[in-house]
ROGUFI-873677 format. One record per residue (C-alpha): residue in three letters; y, x, z. Coordinates in pm, whole numbers, plus 50000, padded with zeros to 5 digits. Example, Ala and Ser with C-alpha at 12.3 -4.5 7.8 and 13.67 -1.06 7.14 Angstrom:
residues 2
ala495505123050780;ser498945136750714;
END
This chain:
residues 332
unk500005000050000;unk503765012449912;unk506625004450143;unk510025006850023;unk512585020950349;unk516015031050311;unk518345052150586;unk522355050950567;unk524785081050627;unk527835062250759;unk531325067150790;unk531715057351128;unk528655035451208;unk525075039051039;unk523005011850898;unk519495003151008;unk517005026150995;unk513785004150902;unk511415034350902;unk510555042951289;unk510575075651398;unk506975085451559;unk507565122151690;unk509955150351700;unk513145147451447;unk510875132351181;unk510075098851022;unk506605084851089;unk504405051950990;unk501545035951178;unk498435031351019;unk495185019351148;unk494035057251224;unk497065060451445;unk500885074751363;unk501535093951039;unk504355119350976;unk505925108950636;unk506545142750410;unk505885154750031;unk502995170649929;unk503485203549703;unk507215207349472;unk509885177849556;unk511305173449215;unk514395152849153;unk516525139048895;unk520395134448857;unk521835102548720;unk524065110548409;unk526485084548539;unk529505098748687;unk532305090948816;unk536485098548845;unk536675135848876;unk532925144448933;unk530785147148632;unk526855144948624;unk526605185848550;unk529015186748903;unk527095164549072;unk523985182948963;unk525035220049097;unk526515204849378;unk523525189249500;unk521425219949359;unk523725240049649;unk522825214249893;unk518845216449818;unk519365256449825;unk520715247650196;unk517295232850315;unk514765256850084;unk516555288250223;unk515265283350580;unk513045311650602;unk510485296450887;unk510045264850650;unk507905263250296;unk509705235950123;unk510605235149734;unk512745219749541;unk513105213149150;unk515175201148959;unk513955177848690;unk516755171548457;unk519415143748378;unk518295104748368;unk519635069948283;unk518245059948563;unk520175049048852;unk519105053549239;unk516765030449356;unk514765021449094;unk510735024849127;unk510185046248876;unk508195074749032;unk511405096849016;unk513655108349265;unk516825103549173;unk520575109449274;unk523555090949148;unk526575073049214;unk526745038049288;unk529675013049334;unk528974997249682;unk532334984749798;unk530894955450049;unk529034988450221;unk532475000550337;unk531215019250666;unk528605037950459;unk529365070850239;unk525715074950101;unk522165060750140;unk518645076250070;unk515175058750045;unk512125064150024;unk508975047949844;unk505865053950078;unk502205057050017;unk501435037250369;unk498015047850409;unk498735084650410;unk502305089650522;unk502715107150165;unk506015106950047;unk505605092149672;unk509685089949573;unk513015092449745;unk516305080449624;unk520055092849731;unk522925070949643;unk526785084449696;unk528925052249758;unk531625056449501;unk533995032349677;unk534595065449882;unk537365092349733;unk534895123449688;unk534975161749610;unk533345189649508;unk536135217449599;unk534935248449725;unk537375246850066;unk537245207050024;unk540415184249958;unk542795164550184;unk541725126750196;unk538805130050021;unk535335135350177;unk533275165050064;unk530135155549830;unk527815185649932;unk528185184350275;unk527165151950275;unk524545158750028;unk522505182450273;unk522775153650517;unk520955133250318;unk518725156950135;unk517525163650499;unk516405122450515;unk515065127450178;unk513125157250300;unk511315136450618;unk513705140050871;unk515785118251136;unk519235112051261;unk519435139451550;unk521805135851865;unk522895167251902;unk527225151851853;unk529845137252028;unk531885110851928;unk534785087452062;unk535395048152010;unk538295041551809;unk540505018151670;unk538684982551558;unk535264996651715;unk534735027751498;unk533795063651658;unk534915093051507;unk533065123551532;unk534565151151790;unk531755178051740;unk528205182151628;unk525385207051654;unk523565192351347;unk524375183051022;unk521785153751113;unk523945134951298;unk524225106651211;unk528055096751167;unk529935120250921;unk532965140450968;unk535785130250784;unk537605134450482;unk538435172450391;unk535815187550599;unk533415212650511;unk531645216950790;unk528335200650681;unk527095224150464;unk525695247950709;unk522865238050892;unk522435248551246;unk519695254151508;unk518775217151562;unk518375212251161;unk516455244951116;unk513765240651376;unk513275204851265;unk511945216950871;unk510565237451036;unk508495220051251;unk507815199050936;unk507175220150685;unk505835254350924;unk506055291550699;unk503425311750838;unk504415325251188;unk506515295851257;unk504635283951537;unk503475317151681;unk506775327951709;unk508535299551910;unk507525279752205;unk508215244052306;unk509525222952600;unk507695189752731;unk507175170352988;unk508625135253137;unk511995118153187;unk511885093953495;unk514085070853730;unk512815061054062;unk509285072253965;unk509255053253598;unk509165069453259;unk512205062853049;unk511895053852692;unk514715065852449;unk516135094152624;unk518015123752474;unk516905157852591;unk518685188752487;unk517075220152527;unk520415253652527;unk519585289052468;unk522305305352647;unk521205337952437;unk521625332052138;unk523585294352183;unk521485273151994;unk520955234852141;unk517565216051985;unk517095181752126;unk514615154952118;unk513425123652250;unk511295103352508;unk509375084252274;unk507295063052520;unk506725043652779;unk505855073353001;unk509125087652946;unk507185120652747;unk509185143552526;unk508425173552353;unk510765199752197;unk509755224851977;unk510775253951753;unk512425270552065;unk513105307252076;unk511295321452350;unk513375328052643;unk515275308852921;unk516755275052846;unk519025249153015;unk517615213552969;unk519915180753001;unk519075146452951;unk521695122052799;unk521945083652744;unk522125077252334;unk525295062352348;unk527375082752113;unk525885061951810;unk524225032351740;unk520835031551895;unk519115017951530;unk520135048151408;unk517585071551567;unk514855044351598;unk513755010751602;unk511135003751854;unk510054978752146;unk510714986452437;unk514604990352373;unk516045026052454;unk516855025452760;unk520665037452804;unk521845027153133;unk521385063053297;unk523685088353386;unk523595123053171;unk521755151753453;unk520865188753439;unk517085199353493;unk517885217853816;unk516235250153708;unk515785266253432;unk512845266653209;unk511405295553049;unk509585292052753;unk506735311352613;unk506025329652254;unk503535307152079;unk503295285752378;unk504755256152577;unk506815254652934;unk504685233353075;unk505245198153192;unk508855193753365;unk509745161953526;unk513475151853510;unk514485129253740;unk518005105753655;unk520025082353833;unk520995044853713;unk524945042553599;
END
């Protein structure tokens, strides 16, 4: 069976996200023999729509995006490829058996700069086509420093190319509540997050820790695991696990924050791709986004916690995991 599932970058406030996520940063599926990660098998080859628009032809669109898929491939812990296919008619979207990136007039979608889905093989998690529309109601730009007012195509290219790759809206960000409801992002550890910076800035082309250990951890190079460790254990308030927590694990070393979440009942968690060495650990509420826009799941995420410190820290091993830590948090 095939399932269609799409995932929104937004402006300031992210569409649903109808593909759960089952385990660390990356998209999942249940099937009858239990939870399946969702990732391509072998080359990912895409297409670019020859439909351009105002002051961004196909052939920009096309190296643009080719720098943005250079972003992801150049990891050197992960073993995913890219190719590109060619130019196509064809506009985002379709099933066609071709991924494909274009520009599409969506002017009712006015909190959301660009969209990518996905067309899933549902008995093996196999990824079988992914699509990546830019919402050309937005002003857009392919500058090399960026441009004033209008938002910058490539960074929000590797954004998506990261959904289009397997991956999830991380949490590493903080953001504030605006005018008419709308947050606007203050800072960000990932270009993952899910609300994008605004217009002019560049700063999503460069992936950081959070991004990097989560291809890797999806697609593994050879040494990849061997080389870093992991955090896990349980969040908990007055002896009960909580489900939907953010846990951030900080290298003070080398500065890198990876985060993840409680993804049960139990209040379990897991973080991986870790450099060995000692790390701070704090658990937040997810309340600097929308909660759909991590996951979908039932019980609801449970937000009405205040953010803690693990009291110690927590060394983690080459090759190897912490061991189970408990962190204890308060009600608001």
């Amino acid at each position: 069976m095939r399932r269609r599932a799409s995932m929104a970058l937004a402006l300031v406030l992210v569409a649903t996200q109808t593909v759960p996520l089952a385990a660390y940063l990356k998209f999942g599926v249940r099937v009858s023999s239990g939870d399946v990660t969702l990732k391509w098998k072998g080359t990912v080859r895409y297409f670019v729509s020859d439909t351009g628009v105002p002051d961004i032809s196909p052939a920009a669109l096309q190296s643009t995006a080719a720098r943005a898929f250079s972003a992801w491939e150049a990891v050197p812990t992960a073993s995913i490829a890219y190719q590109f296919g060619g130019f196509t008619s064809a506009l985002p979207g379709a099933d066609d058996g071709r991924s494909t990136l274009g520009f599409l007039a969506e002017p009712e979608l006015d909190r959301v700069l660009a969209s990518t889905s996905f067309l899933i093989d549902m008995s093996t998690g196999e990824m079988l086509e992914s699509d990546i529309f830019f919402n050309s109601a937005f002003p857009w730009s392919v500058a090399p420093a960026g441009e004033t007012g209008r938002y910058d195509l490539e960074s929000i290219a590797v954004h998506e190319i990261g959904h289009l790759s397997g991956l999830g809206h991380s949490a590493i960000g903080e953001s504030e509540v605006g005018e008419g409801g709308r947050r606007r992002v203050l800072a960000t550890e990932a270009v993952m997050f899910p609300i994008a910076f605004g217009a002019g800035n560049t700063a999503g082309r460069a992936l950081r820790a959070d991004d990097i250990a989560g291809i890797s951890d999806l697609y593994s190079d050879a040494g990849f695991q061997d080389d870093t460790g992991s955090i896990s254990g349980r969040v908990t308030r007055n002896g009960q696990g909580v489900f939907g927590a953010h846990i951030v694990a900080f290298n003070p070393a080398t500065g890198a924050l990876i985060g993840n979440f409680s993804l049960d009942t139990q209040g379990r968690f897991s973080i991986a791709g870790l450099t060995p060495g000692l790390h701070i650990v704090r658990v937040e509420p997810l309340d600097d986004a929308d909660i759909e826009s991590f996951f979908e799941a039932e019980p609801p995420a449970d937000i009405d916690f205040r953010a803690v410190f693990y009291d110690r820290l927590v060394g983690v091993p080459r090759g190897g995991d912490s061991g189970a830590i408990e962190i204890k948090v308060a009600g608001k």
